[in-house]
N, C-alpha and C positions, 0 to 999 in steps of 0.2 A: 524409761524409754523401752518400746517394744523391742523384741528380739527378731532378726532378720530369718526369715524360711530357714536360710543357710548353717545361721546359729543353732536354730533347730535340730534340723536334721542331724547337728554335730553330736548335739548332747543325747539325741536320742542313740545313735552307734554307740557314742561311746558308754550311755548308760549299759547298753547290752554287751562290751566287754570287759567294761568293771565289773558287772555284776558276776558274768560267768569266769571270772580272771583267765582270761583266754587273748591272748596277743594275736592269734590266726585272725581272727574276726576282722581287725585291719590288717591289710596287709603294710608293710613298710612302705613299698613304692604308694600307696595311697596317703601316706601323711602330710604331703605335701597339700592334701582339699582340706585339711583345717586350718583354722584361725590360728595364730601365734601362741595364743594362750593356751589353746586346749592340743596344740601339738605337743608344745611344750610337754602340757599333763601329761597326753598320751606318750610320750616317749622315755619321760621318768617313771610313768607307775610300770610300766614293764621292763624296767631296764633296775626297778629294785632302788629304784634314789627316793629320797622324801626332801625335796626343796622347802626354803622357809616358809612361809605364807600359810596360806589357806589351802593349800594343794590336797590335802588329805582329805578335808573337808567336802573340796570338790568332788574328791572321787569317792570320798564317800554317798556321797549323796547325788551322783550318777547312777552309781550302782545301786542304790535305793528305788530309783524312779527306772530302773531297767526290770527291778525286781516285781516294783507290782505293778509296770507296763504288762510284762512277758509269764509272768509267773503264769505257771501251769499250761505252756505251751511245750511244745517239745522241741527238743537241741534243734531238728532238720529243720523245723518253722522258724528259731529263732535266728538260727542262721540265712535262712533265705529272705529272711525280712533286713537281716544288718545286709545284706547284700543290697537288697533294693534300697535301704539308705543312702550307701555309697552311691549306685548308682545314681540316686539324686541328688549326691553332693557334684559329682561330678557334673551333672549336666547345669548345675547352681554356676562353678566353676568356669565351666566354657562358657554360659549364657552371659554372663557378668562381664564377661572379657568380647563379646560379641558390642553390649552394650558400649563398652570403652572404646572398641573398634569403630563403631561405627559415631560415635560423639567426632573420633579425632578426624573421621573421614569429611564430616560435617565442618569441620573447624579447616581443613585443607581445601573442601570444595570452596570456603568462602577467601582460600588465597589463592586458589587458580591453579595448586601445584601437582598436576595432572600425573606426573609422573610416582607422586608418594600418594596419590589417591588410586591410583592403579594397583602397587603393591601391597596396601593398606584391604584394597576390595580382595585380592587373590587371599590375604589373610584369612579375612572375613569369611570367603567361601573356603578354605580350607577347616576353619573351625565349625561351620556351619554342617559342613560333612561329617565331624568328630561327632559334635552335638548330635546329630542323626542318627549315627551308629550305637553310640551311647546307648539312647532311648530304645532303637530296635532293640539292642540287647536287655535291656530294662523287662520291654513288653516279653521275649522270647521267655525272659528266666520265668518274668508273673502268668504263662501259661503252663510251666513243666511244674 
């Protein structure tokens, strides 16, 4: 099965903070933009735990593929590149949830219930806004 953009983006961050073993790279309040699995990683291999499984192997081999992603780039690049990951995690995150928005708004217009379609749209434009900012901020960092 292919892997989702989302998926993506996950393993290429976090290849770039296994590999530099640097916990700044994400921040905490950001762990909540990954998947269950790779939070999980992320919050044992910096917190010093080695859970059963395959976990080592993962972050080993994140940190493999961060290595001869990134090798030979400098700290300030690789940082600003895990940055514009996040950012695209995040705007994965709100887009995804726009998508959800907007199914259930579809599933209320066809029961007439105007009232939870109204709050449902305020949603909608409220994340719609987030999403915007996001990206402004995205494009702002990829000119400095």
């Amino acid at each position: 099965q292919p892997k989702s953009r989302r998926l993506l983006l996950e393993e290429r961050v976090l290849g770039i903070a296994f590999w530099k073993n640097d916990d700044s790279i994400i921040s905490k309040d950001k762990y909540f933009l990954f998947s269950e699995a790779n939070r999980f990683l992320l919050e044992n291999a910096f917190a010093g735990k080695e859970s059963e499984g395959g976990d080592k192997q993962r972050w080993e081999r994140f940190a493999l593929e961060g290595e001869l992603v990134y090798a030979g780039a400098e700290d300030k690049e690789i940082k600003k590149e895990a940055s514009r990951l996040i950012n695209s995690l995040e705007c994965e995150a709100v887009r995804t949830k726009l998508l959800e928005l907007a199914e259930e708004v579809r599933a209320l217009e066809a029961k007439g219930d105007e009232n939870a379609i109204n709050e449902k749209l305020n949603r909608f434009q409220e994340l719609t806004k987030k999403y915007n900012q996001i990206r402004r901020t995205a494009e702002q960092e990829n000119e400095a």
